[in-house]
N, CA, C and O atoms as a Maestro MAE file, in Angstrom:
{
 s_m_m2io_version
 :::
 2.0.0
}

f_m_ct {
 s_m_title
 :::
 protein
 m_atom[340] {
  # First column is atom index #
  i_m_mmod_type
  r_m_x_coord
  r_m_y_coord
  r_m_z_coord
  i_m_residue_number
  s_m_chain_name
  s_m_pdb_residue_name
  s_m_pdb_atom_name
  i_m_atomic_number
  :::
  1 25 109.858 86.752 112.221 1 A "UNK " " N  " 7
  2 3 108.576 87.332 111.937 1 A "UNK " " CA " 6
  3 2 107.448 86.337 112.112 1 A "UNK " " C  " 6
  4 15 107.518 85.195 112.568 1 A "UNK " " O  " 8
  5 25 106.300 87.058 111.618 2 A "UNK " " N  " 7
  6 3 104.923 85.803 111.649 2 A "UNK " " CA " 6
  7 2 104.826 84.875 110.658 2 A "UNK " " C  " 6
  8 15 105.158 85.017 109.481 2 A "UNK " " O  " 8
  9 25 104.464 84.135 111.065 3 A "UNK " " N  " 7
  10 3 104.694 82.577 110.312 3 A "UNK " " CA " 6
  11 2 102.679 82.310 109.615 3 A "UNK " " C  " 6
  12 15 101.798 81.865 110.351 3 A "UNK " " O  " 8
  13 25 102.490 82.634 108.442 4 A "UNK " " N  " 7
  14 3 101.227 81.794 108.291 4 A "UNK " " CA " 6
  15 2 100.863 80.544 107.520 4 A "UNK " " C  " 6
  16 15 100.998 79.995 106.426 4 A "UNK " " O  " 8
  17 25 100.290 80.402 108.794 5 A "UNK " " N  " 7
  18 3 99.859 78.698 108.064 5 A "UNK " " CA " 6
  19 2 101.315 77.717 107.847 5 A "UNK " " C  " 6
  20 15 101.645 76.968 106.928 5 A "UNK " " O  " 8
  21 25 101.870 78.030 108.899 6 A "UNK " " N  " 7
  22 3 103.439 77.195 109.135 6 A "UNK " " CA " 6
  23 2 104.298 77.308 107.611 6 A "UNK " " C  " 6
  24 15 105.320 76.653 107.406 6 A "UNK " " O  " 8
  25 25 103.899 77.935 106.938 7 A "UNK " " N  " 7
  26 3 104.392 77.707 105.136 7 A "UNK " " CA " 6
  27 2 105.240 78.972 105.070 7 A "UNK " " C  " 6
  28 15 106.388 78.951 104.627 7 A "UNK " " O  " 8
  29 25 104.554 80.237 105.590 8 A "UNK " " N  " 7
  30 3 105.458 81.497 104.764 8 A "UNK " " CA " 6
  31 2 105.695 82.086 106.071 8 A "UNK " " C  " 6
  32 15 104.798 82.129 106.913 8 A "UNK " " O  " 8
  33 25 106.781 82.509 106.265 9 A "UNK " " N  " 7
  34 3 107.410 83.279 107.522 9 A "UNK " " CA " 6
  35 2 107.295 84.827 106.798 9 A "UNK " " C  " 6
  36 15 107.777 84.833 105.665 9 A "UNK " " O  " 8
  37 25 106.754 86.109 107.241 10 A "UNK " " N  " 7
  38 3 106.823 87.576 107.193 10 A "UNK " " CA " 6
  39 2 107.985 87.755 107.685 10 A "UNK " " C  " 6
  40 15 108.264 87.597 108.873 10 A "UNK " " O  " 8
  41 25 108.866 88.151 106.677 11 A "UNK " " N  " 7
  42 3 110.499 88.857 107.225 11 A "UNK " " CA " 6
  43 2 110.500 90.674 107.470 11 A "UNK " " C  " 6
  44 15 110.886 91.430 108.361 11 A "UNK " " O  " 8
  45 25 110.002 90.786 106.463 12 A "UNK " " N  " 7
  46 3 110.008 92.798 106.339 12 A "UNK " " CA " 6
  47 2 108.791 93.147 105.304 12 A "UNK " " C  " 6
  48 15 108.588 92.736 104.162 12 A "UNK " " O  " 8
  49 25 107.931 94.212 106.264 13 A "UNK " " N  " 7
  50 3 106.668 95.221 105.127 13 A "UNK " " CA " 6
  51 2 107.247 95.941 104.190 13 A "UNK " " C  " 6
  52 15 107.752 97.006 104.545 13 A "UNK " " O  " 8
  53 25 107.318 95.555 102.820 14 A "UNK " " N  " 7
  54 3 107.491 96.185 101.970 14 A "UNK " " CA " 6
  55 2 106.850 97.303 101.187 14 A "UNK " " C  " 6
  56 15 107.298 98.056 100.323 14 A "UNK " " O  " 8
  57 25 105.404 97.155 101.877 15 A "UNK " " N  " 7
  58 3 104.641 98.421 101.367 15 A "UNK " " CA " 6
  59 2 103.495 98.141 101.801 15 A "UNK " " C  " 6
  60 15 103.175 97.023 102.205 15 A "UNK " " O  " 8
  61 25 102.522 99.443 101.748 16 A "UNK " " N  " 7
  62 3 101.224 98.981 102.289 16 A "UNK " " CA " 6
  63 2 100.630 100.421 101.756 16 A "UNK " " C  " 6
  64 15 101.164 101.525 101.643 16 A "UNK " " O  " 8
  65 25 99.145 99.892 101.446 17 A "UNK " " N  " 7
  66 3 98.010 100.615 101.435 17 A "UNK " " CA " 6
  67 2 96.924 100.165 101.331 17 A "UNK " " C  " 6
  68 15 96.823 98.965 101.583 17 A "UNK " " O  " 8
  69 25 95.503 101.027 100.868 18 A "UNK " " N  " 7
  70 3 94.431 101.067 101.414 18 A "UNK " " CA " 6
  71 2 93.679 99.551 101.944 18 A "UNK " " C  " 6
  72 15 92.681 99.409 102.650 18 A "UNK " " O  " 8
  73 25 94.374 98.736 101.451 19 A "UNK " " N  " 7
  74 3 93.231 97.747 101.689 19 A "UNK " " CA " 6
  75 2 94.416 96.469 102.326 19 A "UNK " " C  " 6
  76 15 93.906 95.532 102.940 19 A "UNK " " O  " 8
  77 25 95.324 96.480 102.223 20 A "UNK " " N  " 7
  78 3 96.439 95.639 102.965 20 A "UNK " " CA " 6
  79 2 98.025 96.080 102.566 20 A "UNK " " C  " 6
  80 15 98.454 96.934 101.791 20 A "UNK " " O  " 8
  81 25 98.755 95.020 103.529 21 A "UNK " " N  " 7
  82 3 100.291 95.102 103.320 21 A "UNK " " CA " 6
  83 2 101.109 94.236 102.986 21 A "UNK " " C  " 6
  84 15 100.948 93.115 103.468 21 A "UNK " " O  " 8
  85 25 102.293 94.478 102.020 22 A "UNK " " N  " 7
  86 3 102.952 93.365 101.544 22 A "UNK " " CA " 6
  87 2 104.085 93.304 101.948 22 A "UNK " " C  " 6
  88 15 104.665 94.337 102.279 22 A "UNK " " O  " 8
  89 25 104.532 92.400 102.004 23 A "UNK " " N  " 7
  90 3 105.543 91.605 102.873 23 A "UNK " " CA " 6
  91 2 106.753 91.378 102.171 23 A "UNK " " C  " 6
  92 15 106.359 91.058 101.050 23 A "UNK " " O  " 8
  93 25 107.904 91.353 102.164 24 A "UNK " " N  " 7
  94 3 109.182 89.755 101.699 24 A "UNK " " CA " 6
  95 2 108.924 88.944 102.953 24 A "UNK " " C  " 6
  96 15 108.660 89.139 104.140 24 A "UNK " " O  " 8
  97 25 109.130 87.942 102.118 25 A "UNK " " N  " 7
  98 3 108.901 86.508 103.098 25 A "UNK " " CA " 6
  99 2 109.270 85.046 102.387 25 A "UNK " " C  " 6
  100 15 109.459 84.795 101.197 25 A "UNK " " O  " 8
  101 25 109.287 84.583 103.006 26 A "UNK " " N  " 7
  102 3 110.328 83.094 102.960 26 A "UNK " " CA " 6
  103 2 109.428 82.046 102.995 26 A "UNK " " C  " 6
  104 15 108.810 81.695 104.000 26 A "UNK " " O  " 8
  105 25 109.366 81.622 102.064 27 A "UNK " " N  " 7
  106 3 108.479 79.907 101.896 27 A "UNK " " CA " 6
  107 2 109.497 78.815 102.927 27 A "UNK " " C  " 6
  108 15 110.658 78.464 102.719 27 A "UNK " " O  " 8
  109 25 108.724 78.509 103.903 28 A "UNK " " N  " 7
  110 3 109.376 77.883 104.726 28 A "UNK " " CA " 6
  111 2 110.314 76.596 104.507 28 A "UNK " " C  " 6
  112 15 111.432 76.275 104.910 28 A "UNK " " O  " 8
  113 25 109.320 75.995 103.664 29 A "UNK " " N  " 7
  114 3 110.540 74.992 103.678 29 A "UNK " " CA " 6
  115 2 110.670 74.663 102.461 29 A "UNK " " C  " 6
  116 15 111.254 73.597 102.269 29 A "UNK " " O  " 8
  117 25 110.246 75.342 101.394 30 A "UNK " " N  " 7
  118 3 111.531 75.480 100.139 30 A "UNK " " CA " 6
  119 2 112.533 76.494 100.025 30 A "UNK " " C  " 6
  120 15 113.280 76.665 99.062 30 A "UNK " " O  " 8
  121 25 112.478 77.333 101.380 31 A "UNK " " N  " 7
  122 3 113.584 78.591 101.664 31 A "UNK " " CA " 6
  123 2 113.497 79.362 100.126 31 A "UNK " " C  " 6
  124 15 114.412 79.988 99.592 31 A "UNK " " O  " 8
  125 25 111.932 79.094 99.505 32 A "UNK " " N  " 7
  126 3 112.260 80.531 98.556 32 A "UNK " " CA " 6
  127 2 111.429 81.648 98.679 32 A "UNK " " C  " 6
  128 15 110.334 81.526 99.227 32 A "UNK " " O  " 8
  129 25 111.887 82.932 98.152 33 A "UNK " " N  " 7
  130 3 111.908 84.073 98.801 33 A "UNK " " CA " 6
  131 2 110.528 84.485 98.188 33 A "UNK " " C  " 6
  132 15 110.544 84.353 96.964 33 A "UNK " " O  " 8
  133 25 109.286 84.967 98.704 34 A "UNK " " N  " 7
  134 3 108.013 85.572 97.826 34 A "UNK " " CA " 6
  135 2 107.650 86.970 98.373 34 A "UNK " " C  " 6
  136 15 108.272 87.636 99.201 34 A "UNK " " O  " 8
  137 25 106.353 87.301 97.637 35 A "UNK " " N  " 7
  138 3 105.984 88.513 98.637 35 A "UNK " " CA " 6
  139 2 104.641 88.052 99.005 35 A "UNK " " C  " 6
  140 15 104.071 87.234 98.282 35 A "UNK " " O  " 8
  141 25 103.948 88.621 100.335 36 A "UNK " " N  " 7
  142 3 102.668 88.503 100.705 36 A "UNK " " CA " 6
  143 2 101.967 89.490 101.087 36 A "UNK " " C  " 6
  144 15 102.459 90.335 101.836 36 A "UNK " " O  " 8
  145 25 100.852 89.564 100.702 37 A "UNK " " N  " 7
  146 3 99.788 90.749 100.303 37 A "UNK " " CA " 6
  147 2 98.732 90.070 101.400 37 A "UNK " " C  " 6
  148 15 98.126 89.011 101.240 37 A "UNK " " O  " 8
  149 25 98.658 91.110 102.760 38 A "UNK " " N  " 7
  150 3 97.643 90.409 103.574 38 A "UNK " " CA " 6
  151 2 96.712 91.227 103.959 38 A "UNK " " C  " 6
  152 15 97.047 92.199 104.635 38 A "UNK " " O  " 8
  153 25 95.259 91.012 103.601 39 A "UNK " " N  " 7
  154 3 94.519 91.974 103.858 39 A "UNK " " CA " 6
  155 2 94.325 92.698 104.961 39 A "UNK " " C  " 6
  156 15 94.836 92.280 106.000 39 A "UNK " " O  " 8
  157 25 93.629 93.809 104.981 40 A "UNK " " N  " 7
  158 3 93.620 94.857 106.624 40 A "UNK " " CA " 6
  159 2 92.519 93.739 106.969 40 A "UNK " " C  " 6
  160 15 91.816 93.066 106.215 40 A "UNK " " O  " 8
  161 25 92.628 93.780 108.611 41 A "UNK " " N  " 7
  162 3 91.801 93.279 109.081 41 A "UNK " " CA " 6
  163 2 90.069 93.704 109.234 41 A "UNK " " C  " 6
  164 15 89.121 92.919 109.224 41 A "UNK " " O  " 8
  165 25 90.042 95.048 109.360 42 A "UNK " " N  " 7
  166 3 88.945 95.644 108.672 42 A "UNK " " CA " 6
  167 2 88.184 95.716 107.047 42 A "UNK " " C  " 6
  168 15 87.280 96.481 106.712 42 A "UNK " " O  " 8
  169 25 88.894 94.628 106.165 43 A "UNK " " N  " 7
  170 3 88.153 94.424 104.967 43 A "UNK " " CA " 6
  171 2 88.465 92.916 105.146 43 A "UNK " " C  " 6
  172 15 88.083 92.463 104.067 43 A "UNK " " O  " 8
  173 25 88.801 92.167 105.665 44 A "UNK " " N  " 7
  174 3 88.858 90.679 106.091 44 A "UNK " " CA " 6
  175 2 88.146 89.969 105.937 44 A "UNK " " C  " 6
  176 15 88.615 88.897 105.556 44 A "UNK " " O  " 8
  177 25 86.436 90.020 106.118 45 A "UNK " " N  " 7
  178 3 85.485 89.631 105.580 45 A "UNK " " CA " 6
  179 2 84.170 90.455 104.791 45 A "UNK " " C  " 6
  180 15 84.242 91.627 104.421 45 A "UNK " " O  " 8
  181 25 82.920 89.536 104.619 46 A "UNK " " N  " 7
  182 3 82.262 90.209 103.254 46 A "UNK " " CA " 6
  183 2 82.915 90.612 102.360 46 A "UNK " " C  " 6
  184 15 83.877 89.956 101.961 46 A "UNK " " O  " 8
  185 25 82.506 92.013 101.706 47 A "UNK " " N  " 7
  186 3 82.950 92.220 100.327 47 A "UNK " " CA " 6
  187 2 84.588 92.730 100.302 47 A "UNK " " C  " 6
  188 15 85.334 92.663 99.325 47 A "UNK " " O  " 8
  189 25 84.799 93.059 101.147 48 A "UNK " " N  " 7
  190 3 86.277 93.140 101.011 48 A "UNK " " CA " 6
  191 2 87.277 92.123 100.321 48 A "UNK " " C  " 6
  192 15 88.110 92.146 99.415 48 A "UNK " " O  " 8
  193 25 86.604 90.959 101.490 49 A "UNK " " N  " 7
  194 3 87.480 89.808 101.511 49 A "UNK " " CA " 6
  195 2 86.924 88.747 100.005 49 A "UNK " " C  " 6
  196 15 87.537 87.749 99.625 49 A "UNK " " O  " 8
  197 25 85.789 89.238 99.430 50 A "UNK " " N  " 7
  198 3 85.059 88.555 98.127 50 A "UNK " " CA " 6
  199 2 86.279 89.084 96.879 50 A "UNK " " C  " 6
  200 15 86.926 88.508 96.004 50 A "UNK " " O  " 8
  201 25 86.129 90.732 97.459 51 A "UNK " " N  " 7
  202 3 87.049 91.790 95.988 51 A "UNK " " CA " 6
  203 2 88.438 91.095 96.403 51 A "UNK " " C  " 6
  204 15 88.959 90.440 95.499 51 A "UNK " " O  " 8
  205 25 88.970 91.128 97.367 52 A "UNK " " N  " 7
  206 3 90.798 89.963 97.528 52 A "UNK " " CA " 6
  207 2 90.693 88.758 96.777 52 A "UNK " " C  " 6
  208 15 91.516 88.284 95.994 52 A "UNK " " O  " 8
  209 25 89.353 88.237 97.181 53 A "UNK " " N  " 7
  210 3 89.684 86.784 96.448 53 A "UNK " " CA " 6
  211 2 89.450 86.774 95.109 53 A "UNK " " C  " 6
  212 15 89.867 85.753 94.564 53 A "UNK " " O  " 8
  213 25 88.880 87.631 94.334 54 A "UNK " " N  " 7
  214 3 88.388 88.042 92.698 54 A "UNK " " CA " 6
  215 2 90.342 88.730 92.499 54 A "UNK " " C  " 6
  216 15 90.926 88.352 91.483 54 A "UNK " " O  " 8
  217 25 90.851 89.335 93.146 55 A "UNK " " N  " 7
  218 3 92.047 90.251 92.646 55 A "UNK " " CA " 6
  219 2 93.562 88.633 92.568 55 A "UNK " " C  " 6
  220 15 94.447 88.462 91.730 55 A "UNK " " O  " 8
  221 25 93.301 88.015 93.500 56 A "UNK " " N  " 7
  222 3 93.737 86.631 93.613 56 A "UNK " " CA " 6
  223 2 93.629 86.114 92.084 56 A "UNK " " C  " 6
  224 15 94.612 85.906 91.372 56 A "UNK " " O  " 8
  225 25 92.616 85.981 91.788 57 A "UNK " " N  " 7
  226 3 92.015 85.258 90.467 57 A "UNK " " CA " 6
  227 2 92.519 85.349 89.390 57 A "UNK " " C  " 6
  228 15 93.166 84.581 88.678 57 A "UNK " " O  " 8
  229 25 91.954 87.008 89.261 58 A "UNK " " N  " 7
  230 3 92.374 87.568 88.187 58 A "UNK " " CA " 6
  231 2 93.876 87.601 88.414 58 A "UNK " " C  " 6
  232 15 94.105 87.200 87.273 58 A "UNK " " O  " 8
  233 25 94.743 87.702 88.783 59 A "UNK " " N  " 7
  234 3 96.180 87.917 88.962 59 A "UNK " " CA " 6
  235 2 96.516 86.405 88.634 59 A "UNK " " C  " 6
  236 15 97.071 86.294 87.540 59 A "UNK " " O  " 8
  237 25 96.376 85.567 89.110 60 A "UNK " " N  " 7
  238 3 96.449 84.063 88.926 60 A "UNK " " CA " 6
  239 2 96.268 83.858 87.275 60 A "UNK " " C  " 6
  240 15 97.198 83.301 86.692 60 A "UNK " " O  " 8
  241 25 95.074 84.299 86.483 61 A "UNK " " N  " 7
  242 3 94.932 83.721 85.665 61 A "UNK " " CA " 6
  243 2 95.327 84.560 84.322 61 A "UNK " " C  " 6
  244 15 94.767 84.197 83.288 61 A "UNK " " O  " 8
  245 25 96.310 85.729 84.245 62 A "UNK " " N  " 7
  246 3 96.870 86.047 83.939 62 A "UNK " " CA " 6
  247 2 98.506 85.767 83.599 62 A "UNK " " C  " 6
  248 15 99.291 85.578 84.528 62 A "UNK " " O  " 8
  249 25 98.951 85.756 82.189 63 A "UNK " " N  " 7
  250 3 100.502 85.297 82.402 63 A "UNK " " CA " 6
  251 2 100.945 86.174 81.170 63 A "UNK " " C  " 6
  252 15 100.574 85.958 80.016 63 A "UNK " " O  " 8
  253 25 101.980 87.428 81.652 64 A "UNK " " N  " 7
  254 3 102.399 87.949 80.999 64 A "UNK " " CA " 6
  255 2 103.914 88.633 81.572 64 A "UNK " " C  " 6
  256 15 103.777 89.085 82.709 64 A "UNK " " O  " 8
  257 25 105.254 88.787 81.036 65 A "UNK " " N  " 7
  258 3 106.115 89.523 81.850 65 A "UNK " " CA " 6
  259 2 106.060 90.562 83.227 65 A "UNK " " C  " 6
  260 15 106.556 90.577 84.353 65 A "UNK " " O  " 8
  261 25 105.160 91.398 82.425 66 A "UNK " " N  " 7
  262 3 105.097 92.907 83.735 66 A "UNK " " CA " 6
  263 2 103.953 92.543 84.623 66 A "UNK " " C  " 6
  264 15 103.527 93.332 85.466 66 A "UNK " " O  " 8
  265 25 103.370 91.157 84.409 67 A "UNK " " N  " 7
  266 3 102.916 90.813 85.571 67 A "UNK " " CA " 6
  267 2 102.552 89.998 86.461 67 A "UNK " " C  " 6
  268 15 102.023 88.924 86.177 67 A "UNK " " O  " 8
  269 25 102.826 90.469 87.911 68 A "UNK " " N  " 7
  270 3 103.567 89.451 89.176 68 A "UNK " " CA " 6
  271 2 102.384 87.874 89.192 68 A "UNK " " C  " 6
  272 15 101.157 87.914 89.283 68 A "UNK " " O  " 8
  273 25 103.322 86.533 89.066 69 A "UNK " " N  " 7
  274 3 102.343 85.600 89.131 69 A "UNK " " CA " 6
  275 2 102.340 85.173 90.688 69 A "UNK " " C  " 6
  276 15 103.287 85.025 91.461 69 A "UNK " " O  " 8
  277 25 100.801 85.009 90.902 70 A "UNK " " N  " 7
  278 3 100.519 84.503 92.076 70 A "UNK " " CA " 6
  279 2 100.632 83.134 92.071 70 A "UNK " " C  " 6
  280 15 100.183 82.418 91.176 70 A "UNK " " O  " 8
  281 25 101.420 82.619 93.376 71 A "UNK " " N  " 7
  282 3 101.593 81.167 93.662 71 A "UNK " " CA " 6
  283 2 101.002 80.843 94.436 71 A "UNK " " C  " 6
  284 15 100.931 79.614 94.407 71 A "UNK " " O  " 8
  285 25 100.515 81.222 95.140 72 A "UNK " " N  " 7
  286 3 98.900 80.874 96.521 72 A "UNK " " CA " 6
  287 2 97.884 81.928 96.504 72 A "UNK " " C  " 6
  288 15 97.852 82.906 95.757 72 A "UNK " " O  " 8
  289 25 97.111 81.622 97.364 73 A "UNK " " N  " 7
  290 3 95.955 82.005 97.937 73 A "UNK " " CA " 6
  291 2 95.491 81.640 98.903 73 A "UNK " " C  " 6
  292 15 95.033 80.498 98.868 73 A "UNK " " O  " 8
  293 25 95.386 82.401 100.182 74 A "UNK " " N  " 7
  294 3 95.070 81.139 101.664 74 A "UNK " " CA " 6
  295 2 94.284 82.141 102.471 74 A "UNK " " C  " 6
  296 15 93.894 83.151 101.885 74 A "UNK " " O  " 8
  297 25 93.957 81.947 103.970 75 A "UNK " " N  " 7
  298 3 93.040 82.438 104.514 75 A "UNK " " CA " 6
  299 2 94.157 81.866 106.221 75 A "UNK " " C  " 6
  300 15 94.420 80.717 106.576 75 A "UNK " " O  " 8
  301 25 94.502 83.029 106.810 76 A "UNK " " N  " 7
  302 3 95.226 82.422 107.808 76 A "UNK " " CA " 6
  303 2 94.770 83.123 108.940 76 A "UNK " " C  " 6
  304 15 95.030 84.325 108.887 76 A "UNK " " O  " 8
  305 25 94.138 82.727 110.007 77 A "UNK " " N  " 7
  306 3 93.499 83.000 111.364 77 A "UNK " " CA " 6
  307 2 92.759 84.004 110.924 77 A "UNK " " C  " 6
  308 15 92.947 85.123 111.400 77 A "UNK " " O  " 8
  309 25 91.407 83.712 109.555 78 A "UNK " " N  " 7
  310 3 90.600 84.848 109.079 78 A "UNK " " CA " 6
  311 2 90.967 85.860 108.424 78 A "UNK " " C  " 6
  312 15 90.090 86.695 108.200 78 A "UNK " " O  " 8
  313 25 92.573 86.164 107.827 79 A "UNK " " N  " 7
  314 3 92.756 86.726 107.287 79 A "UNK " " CA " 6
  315 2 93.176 86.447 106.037 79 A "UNK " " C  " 6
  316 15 94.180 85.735 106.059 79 A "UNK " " O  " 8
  317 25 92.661 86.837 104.544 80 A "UNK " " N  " 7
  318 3 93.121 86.517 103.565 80 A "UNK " " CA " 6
  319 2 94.455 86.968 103.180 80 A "UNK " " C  " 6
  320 15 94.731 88.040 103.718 80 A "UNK " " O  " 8
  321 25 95.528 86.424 102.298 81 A "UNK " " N  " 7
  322 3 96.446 86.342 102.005 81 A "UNK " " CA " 6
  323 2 96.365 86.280 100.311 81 A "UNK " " C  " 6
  324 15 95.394 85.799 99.727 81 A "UNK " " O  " 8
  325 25 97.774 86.956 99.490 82 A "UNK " " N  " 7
  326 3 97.984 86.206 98.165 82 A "UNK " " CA " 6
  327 2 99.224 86.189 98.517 82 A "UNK " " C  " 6
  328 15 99.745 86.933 99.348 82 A "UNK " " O  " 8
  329 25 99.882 85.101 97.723 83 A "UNK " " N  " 7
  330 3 101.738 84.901 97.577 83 A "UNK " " CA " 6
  331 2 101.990 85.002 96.058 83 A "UNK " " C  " 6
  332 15 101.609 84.326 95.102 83 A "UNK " " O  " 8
  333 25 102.852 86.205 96.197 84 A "UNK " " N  " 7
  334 3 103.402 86.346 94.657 84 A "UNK " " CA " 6
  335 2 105.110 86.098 94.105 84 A "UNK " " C  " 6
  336 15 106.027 86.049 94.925 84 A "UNK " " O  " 8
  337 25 105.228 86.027 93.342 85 A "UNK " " N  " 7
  338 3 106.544 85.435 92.875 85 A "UNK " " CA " 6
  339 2 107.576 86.715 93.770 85 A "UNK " " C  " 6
  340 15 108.805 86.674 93.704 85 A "UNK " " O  " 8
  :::
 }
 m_bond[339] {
  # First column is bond index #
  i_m_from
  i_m_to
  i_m_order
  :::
  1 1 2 1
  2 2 3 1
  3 3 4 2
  4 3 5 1
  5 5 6 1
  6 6 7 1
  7 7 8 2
  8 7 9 1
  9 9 10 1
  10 10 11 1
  11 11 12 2
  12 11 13 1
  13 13 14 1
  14 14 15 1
  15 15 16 2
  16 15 17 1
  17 17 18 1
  18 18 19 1
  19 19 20 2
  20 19 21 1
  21 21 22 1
  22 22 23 1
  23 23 24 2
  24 23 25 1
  25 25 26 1
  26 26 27 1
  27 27 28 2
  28 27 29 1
  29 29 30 1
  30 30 31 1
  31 31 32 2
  32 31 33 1
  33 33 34 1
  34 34 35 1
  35 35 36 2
  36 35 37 1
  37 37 38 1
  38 38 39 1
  39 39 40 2
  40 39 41 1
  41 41 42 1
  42 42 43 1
  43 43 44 2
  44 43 45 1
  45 45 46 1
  46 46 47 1
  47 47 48 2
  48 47 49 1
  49 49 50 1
  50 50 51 1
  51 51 52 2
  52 51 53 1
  53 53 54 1
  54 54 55 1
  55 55 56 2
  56 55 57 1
  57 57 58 1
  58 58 59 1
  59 59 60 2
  60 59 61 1
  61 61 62 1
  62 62 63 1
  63 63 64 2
  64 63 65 1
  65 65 66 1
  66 66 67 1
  67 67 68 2
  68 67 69 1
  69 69 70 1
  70 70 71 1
  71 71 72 2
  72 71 73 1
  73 73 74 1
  74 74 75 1
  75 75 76 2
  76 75 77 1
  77 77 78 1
  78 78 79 1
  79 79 80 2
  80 79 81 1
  81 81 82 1
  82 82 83 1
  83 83 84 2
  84 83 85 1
  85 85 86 1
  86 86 87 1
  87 87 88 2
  88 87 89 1
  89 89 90 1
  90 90 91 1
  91 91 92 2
  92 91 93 1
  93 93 94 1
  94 94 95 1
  95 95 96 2
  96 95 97 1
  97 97 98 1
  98 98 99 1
  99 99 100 2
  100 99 101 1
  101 101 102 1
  102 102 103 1
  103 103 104 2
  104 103 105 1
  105 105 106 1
  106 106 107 1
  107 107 108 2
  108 107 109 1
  109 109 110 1
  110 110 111 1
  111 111 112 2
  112 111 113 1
  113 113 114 1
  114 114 115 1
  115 115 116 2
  116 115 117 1
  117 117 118 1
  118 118 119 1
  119 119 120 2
  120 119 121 1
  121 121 122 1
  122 122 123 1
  123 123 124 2
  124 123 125 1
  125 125 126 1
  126 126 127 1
  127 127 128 2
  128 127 129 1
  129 129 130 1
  130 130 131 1
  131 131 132 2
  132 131 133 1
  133 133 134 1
  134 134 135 1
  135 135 136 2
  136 135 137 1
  137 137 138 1
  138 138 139 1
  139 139 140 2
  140 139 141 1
  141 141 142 1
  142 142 143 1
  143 143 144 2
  144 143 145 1
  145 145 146 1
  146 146 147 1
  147 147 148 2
  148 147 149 1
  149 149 150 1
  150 150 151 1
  151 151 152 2
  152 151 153 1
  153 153 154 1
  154 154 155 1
  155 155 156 2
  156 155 157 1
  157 157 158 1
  158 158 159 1
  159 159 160 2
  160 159 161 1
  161 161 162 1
  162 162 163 1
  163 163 164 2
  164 163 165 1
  165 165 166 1
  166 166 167 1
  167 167 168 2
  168 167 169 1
  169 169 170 1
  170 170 171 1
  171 171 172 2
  172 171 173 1
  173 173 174 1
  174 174 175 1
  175 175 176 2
  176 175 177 1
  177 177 178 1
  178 178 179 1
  179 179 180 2
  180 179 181 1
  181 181 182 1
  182 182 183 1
  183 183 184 2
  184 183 185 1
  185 185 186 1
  186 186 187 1
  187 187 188 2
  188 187 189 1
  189 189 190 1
  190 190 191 1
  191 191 192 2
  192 191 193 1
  193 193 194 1
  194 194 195 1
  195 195 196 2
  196 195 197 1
  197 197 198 1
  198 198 199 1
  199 199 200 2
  200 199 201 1
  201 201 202 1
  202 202 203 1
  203 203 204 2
  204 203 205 1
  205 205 206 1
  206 206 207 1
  207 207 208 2
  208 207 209 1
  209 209 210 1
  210 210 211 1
  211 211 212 2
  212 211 213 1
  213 213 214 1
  214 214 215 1
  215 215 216 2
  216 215 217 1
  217 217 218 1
  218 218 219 1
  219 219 220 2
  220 219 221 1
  221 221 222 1
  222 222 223 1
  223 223 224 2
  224 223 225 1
  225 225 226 1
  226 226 227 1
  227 227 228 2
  228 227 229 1
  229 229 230 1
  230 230 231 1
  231 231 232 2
  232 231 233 1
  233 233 234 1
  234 234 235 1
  235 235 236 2
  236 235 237 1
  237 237 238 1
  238 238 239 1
  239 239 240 2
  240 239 241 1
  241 241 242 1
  242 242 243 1
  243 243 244 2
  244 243 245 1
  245 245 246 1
  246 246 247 1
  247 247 248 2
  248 247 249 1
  249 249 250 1
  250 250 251 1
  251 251 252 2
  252 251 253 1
  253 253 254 1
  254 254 255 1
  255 255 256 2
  256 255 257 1
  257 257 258 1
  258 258 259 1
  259 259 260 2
  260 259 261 1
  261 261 262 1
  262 262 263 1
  263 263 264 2
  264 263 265 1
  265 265 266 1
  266 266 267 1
  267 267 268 2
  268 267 269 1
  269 269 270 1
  270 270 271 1
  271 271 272 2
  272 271 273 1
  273 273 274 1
  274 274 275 1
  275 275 276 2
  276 275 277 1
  277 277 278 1
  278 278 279 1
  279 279 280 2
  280 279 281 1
  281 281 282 1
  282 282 283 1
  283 283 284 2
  284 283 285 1
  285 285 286 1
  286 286 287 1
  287 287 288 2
  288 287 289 1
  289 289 290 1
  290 290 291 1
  291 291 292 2
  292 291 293 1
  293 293 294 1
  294 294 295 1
  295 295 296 2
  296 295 297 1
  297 297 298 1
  298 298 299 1
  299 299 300 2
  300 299 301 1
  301 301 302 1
  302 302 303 1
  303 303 304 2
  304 303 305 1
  305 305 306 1
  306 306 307 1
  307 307 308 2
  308 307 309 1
  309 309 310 1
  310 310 311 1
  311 311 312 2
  312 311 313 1
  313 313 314 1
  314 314 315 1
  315 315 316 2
  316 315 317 1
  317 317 318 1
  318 318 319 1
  319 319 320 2
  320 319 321 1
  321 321 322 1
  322 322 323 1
  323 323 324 2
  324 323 325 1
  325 325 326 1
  326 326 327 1
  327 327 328 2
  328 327 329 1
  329 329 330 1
  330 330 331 1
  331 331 332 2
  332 331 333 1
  333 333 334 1
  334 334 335 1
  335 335 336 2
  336 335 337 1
  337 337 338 1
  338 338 339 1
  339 339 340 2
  :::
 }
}
């Protein structure tokens, strides 16, 4: 699959809607397994890509069981990204 930012390889879309699609995918070279949430390319920048990086945040700075912790946040050939456990 696609490789971003040489770190996370896209193996299989695990789901998708209105505003992007998430992935299983493989941290390259700690071979561990995450998911990635990559925005549509049509909300990629301006406020789209402002509300991804606020949903990043808030998800990040949250720590509770039922919910998924984010381990990155990146921006790969203009497209934003989150990596979740």
């Amino acid at each position: 699959g696609k490789t971003l930012e040489e770190r996370y390889r896209l193996d299989a879309q695990i789901g998708t809607g209105g505003f992007g699609n998430v992935y299983r995918a493989t941290h390259v070279r700690l071979k561990r397994q995450v998911a990635v949430k990559v925005l549509h390319a049509q909300h990629a920048t301006g406020a789209g890509a402002a509300r991804f990086e606020r949903e990043a945040q808030a998800l990040a700075a949250m720590s509770h069981p039922n919910v998924v912790e984010v381990v990155d946040y990146g921006v790969a050939d203009g497209t934003p990204y989150i990596v979740m456990e």
